[in-house]
N, C-alpha and C positions, 0 to 999 in steps of 0.2 A: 431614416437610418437603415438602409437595406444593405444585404451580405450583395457587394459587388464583384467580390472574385476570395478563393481559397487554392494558395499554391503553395509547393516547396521552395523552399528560401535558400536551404544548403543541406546537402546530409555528406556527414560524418562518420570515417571511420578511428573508435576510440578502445585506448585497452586500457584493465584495471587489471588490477592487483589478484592472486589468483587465491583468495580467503577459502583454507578448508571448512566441508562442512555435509551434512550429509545430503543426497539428493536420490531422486527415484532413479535415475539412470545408476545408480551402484552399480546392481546387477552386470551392468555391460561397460566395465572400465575399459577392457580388453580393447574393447572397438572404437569409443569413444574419447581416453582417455581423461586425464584431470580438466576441467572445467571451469571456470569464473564463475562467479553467481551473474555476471553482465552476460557472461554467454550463453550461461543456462537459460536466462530469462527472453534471451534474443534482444540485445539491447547492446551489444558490439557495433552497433552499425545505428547512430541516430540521429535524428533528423526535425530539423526547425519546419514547422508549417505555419502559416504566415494566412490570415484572413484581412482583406482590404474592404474596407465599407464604403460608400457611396461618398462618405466626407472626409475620405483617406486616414480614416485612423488604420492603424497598425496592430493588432497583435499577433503575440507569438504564443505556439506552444512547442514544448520539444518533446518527442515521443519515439518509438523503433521506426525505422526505416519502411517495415513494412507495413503501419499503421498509417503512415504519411501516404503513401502511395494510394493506399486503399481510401482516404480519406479524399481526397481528390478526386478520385475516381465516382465515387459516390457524391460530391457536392455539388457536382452538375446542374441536382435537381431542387436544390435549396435558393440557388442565384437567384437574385433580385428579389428573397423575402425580406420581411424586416425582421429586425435583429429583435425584436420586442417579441414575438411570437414564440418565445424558446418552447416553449410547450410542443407547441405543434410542429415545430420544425425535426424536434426529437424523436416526437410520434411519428411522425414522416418519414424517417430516416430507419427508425427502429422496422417500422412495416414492410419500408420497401425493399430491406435487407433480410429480409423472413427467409427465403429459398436458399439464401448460403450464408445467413448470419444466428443469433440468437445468444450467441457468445463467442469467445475467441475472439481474434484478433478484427472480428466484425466491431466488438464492441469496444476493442482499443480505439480505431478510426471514429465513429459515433462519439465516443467519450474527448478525443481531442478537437472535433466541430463544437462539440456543448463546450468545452471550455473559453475555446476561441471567443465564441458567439457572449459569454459569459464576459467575458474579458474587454470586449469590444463595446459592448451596449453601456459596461460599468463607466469606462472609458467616456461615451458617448453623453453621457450623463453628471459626470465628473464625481464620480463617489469608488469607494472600494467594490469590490464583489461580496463582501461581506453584508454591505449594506444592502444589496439589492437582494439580498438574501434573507433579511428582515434586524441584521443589526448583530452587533454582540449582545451575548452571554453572559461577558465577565470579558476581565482588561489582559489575562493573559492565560495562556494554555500551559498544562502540567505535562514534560515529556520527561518519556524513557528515553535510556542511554542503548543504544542496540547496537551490539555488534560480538564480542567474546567470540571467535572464531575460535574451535578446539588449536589448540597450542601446547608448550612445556607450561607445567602448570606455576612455575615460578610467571612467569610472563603472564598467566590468565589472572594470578592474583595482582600481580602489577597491575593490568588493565581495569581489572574491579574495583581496587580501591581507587585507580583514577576519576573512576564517575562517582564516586562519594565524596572526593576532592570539591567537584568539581561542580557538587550539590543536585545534583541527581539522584531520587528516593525508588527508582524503581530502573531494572535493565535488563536487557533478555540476552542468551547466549544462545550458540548453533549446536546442536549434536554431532556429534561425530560419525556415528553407524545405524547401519538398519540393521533389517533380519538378512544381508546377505554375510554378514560379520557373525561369526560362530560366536563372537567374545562382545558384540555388538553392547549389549545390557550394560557388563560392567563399565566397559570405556566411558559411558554416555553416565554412567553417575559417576563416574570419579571425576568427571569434568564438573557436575553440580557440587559434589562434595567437596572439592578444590575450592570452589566460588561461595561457595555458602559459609566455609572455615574463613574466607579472608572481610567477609562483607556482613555477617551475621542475619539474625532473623529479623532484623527491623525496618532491613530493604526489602522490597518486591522483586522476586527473582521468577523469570520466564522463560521459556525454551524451548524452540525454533525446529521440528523435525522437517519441514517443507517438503511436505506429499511423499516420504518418503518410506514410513513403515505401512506394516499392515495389523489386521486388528487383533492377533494372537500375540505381536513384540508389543505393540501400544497397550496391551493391558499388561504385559511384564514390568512396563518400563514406568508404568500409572501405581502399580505396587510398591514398584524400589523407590520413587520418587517419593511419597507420601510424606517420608519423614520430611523431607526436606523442604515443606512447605512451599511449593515451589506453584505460582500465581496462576499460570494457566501453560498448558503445552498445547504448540502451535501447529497446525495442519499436519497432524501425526496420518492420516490417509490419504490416498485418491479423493481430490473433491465431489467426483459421484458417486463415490462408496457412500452415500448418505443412512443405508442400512448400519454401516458399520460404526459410523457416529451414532447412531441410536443407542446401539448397544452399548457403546463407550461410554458416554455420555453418564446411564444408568448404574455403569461397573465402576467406578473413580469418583474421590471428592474431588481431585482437580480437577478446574474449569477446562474446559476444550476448548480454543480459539479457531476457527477458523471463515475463510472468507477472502483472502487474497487473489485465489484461482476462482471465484465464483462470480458469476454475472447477473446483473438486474433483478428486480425483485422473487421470480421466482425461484431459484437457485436460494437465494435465502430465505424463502419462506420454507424450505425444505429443509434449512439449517438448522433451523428455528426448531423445526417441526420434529427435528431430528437431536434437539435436544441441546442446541449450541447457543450459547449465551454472551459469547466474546464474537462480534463480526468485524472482519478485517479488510472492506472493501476499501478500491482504490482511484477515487476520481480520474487517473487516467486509463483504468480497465475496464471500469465497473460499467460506465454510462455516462460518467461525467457527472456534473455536479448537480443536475435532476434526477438520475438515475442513487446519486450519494440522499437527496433530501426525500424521495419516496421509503428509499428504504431505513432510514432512520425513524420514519413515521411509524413502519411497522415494529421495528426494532423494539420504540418504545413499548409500542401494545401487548408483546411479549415480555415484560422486563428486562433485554436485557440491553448490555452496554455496544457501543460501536467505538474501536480504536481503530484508527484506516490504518494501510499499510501504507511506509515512508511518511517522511513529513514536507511532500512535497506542497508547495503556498497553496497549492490547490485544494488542498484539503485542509490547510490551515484556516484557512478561511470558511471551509465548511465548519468546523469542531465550532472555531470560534460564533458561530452563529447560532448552533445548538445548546441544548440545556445539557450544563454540566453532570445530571445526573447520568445522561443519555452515552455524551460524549466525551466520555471522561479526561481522555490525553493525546498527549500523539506520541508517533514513532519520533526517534532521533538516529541515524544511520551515522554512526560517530566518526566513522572510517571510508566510508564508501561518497564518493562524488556522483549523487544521483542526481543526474538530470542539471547538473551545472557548472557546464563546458564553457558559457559563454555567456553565464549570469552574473551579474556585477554586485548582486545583494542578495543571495541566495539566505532564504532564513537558518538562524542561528539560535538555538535558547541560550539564554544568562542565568546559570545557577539553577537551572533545571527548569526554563518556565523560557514557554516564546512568546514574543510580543508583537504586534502587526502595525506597521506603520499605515497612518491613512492616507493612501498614496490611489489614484484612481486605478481601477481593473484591480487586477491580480497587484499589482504595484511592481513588476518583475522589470528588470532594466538589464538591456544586453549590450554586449562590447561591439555587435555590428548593426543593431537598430539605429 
């Protein structure tokens, strides 16, 4: 069962929808202008990578443009291993990538080889990924509803009470401004205070600043919020301001999330260390699904919890493999088509809870496979 070949399949360019919300480029509207969360992320332009094994199984993963690229480039040196070695093939890639990797968009590339290789071997075996992972957990996973983009707040309470419809116990919203907004603070709770009036306190309510304040609004905004019991606020810094988490962490009861911008286990041992107890890595940034089960090891050993970012199958199948105390839920991105341009069974939760079919790999089925 050896990797016989890793190439590009197709890449695309695709548009979405331009969801307000805050972001670190504030500061430079002027130059930049308004933005997609697809464009901020660099993920306007993506791309099917396609790994071919020795006994023609197929899989796919689909990831940015420039993730693909770099992942080919760098696969060279894996050809004709066997697909069983994921360990070492990881350690391989991770090493040889040391002079211009260690995160970033190094670690996108690395993250969708380990998934491939994951997907292939599960394939090759005829079991889930889940299994090869040492099995489920429990029969299904508990997700939040994510998305409450800042809106007319008729329209944001429409939206909230829709995901209590719709049996979903817990949802996150986006903030609207940072410190480059003189009036930043209040906007950013009357959007909670909107959502908290229509949904009350017996949902779990979260809240999304995505690297975009700094640590003098994040303790304003950790004050105003208090009352409103609001579950955990999301990447309120620069991911290496890890001093500034410290501090944060120690000044607020609310929990601090972050982990989405961060790579492989030392960047979270740092998180850790720094006081963050919500981590939000993402099997296709992180390292992929070795780089997802090292660092949930640690996770544990610190108490605290891991919810990945998206709920893409990728990490569905991580959660589901882990202990529920560990891995408590996943995202649900209610609005946004992540990563499913040309997936015919892209997961879905029922009444707030996913379920995984036992399908071999990833179980992913595409319209041009």
């Amino acid at each position: 069962m050896k990797i016989q070949d890793i190439q590009i399949l197709r890449i695309e360019k695709i548009e979405r929808d331009n969801f307000p919300y805050v972001k670190p480029t504030d500061y430079y509207l002027q130059v930049l202008g308004e933005t997609s969360p697809f464009n901020s992320a660099f993920m306007d332009e993506v791309c099917f990578l396609g790994l071919k094994s020795e006994n023609d199984v197929i899989s796919i993963v689909e990831t940015s443009a420039q993730a693909c690229r770099l992942a080919v480039d760098i696969s060279k040196v894996i050809k004709g291993l066997d697909l069983s070695n994921r360990n070492m093939i990881w350690d391989l890639l991770y090493r040889y990538t040391l002079p211009i990797g260690r995160s970033g968009i190094i670690l996108h590339a690395i993250s969708a080889i380990d998934l491939l290789i994951h997907d292939s071997y599960a394939k090759e075996l005829g079991i889930p990924v889940y299994n090869l992972l040492g099995g489920k957990t429990r029969d299904k996973i508990r997700a939040y509803a994510s998305h409450l983009h800042p809106t007319a707040n008729e329209e944001l309470e429409k939206e909230a009470l829709s995901y209590i419809e719709q049996g979903f116990t817990a949802m996150k919203m986006r903030f609207s401004s940072g410190p480059s907004d003189p009036l930043g603070v209040e906007k950013n709770v009357q959007l909670v205070r909107t959502i908290r009036d229509a949904v009350g306190y017996d949902v779990e309510l979260a809240g999304d600043a995505w690297m975009s304040w700094n640590l003098n609004f994040s303790l304003k905004m950790a004050k105003k919020l208090s009352k409103y019991e609001v579950t955990w606020i999301e990447e309120p810094l620069l991911p290496d301001d890890f001093d500034g988490y410290n501090y944060l962490t120690k000044k607020t009861e609310i929990s601090i999330a972050a982990g989405e911008h961060h790579y492989y286990l030392y960047d979270f041992k740092r998180l850790l260390d720094s006081g963050v107890r919500i981590l939000q890595p993402d099997s296709l940034w992180v390292g992929g699904i070795t780089a997802m089960k090292r660092i949930s090891g640690m996770a544990e050993s610190y108490g605290a919890i891991i919810i990945p970012h998206t709920s893409n199958i990728y990490n569905l199948h991580f959660i589901i493999s882990e202990p529920e105390s560990v891995c408590t839920m996943a995202e649900y991105l209610t609005r946004y088509r992540w990563l499913e341009d040309h997936v015919k069974n892209p997961p879905r939760p029922d009444r707030g809870m996913f379920k995984l079919e036992e399908l071999s790999g990833f179980g992913l089925k595409y319209s041009f496979s």
